[in-house]
N, C-alpha and C positions, 0 to 999 in steps of 0.2 A: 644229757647223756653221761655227768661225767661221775665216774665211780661206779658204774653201769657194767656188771664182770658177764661178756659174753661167753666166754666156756671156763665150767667150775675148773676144780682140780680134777673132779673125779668125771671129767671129759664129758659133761652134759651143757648143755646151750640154755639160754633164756626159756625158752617153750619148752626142754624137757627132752631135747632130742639129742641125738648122738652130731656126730660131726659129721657125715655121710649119709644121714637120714633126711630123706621128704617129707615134705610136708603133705598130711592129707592129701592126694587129690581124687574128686569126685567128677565125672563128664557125662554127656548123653551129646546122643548125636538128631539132628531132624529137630529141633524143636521149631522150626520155624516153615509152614507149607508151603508159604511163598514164592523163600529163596529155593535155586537148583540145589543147594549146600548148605547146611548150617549145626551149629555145635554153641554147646554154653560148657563150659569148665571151672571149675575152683581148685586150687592152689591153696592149700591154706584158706586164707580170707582175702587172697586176690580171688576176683571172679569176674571172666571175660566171656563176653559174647562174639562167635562169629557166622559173617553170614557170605557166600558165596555166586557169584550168578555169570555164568557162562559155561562154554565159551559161546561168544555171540558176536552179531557184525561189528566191527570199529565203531564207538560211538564220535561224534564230532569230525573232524578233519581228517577221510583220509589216509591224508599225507601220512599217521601217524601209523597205520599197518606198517609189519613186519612180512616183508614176503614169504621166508621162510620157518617163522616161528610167532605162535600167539603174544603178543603182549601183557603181561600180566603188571594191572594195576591194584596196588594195595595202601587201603587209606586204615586211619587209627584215630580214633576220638576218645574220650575218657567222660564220663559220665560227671556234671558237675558237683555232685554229690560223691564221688569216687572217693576222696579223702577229708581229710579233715580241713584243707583251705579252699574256699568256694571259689570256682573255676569263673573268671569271664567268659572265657572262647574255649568251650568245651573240647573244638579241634579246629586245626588253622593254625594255631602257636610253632614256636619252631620248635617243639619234643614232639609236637603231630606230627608237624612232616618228618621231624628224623626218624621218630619211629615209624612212619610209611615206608619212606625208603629201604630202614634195615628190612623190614618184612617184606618188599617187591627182592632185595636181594635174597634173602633165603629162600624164597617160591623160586624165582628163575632156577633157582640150583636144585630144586627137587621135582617143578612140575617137568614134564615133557610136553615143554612147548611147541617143538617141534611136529609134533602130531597135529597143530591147530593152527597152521597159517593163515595170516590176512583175518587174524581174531583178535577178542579180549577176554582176559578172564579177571571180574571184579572180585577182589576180596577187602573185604569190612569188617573191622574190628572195634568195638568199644572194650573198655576197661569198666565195670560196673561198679566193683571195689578193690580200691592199689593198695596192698599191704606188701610191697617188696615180689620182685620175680616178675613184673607188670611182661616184660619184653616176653619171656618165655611163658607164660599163661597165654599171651596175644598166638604166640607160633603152635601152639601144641591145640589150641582153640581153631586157630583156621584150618592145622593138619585134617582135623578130624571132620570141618565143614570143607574142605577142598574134597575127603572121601566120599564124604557125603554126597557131593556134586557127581562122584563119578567120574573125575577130572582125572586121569593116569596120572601115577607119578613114580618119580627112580625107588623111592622108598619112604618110610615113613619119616621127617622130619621133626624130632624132638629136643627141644631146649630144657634148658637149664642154668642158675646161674650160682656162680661159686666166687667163694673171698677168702681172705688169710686173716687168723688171728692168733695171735701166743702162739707160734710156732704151727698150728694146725689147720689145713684146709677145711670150710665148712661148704656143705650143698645145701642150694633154695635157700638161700636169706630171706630173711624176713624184712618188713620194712626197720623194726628195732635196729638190725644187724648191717641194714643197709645204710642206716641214716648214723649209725656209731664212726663210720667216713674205713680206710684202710683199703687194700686192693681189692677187689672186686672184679668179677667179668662173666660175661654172659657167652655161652656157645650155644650153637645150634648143631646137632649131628644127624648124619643119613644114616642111623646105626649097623643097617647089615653092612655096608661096606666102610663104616668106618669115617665118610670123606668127611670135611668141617662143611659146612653151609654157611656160617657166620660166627663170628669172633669178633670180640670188644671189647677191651681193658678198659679202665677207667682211671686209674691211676696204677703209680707205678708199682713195680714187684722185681722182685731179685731172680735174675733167671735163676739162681739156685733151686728157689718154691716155685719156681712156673707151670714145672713138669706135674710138681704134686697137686696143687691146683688144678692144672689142667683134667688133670685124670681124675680127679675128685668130680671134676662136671660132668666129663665125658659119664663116667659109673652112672651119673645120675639123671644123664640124659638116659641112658640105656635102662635103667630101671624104670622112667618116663614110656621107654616103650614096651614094656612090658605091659603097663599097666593100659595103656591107650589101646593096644593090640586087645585088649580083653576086650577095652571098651566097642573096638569096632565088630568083633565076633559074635558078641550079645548082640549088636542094634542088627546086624546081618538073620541073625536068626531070629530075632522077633519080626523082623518082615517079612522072612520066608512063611513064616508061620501065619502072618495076615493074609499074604498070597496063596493060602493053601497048599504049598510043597511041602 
């Protein structure tokens, strides 16, 4: 990477983008008849599969019901083929489960579990192809198969992830952008109200550029939901239209 100039002078990125600009993204929802829920998404050239199935009884122990609110478990696997270095344990590794966990954290804060007690709600994620944004492809992937479930929830939950370079906040890095090292962070937002879901630095950053940063993601969670909003309004009315309404 080294001599490798991620924003020109003239404020364009490797790929051609501005500093505040996303990368493509393409989604559809239902590809899968199976699951209650499911959704495939590309980011650029991340492309995640998700698939959803509940809410339904406690599976194994139990003990492990919430009297007052569903459970929501979320697992993340990566396809061994996902990048360029060949995976042993597709998922099981410790960036599987971290990233399960981050993703069981940002569901709890969006589903309304509370509507499903003494339940579960499964949500499955692979990563098909990682080119940077892996976390936020996974969130904006299950949003759209959580809807798909029909699963209520406070709003729509849309990530994104932002870094700093030469002075300027960038949105959706790339894997190039991501792997060139510098600060970096991933947020998740409930856009109509604004709340965080989840937050995670990676290294450090000067609170001076935090705020710019910050807001660099947040914009591009929110322009995330623009485009995801389209996508759920088309899949709603081409089923109306299979339904005959």
């Amino acid at each position: 990477m080294a001599g490798l100039e991620l924003l020109s002078d003239q404020g364009y990125r490797v790929d051609g983008r501005r500093a505040g600009e996303l990368r493509k993204i393409q989604a559809r929802m239902g590809v899968f008849t199976q699951a209650d829920g499911s959704a495939y998404i590309e980011q650029g050239n991340t492309k995640a599969l998700a698939v959803v199935y509940g809410p339904h009884e406690i599976r194994g122990s139990r003990a492990r019901a919430l009297p007052d609110r569903a459970l929501v478990n979320c697992q993340y696997s990566s396809a061994t083929f996902s990048t360029g270095e060949r995976k042993k344990r597709p998922h099981g590794d410790r960036k599987s489960c971290e990233m399960g966990l981050q993703l069981r954290q940002t569901f709890d804060a969006a589903i309304l579990t509370q509507l499903h007690p003494r339940s579960q709600i499964d949500i499955y994620v692979q990563v098909l192809q990682a080119d940077g944004g892996t976390y936020a492809a996974c969130v904006n992937a299950a949003t759209l198969a959580v809807m798909d479930a029909g699963i209520p929830m406070r709003d729509f939950v849309c990530a994104c992830s932002a870094g700093f370079v030469d002075g300027t906040a960038l949105a959706d890095l790339s894997h190039v952008e991501e792997a060139a090292g510098g600060p970096q962070l991933a947020l998740a937002l409930l856009p109509a109200s604004g709340q965080i879901a989840l937050l995670e630095m990676d290294a450090r950053l000067h609170e001076d550029h935090l705020e710019q940063v910050l807001e660099t993601a947040a914009q591009a969670a929110r322009d995330v939901h623009t485009l995801l909003d389209r996508v759920v309004r088309q899949h709603v009315h081409e089923a109306s239209i299979l339904l005959g309404d």
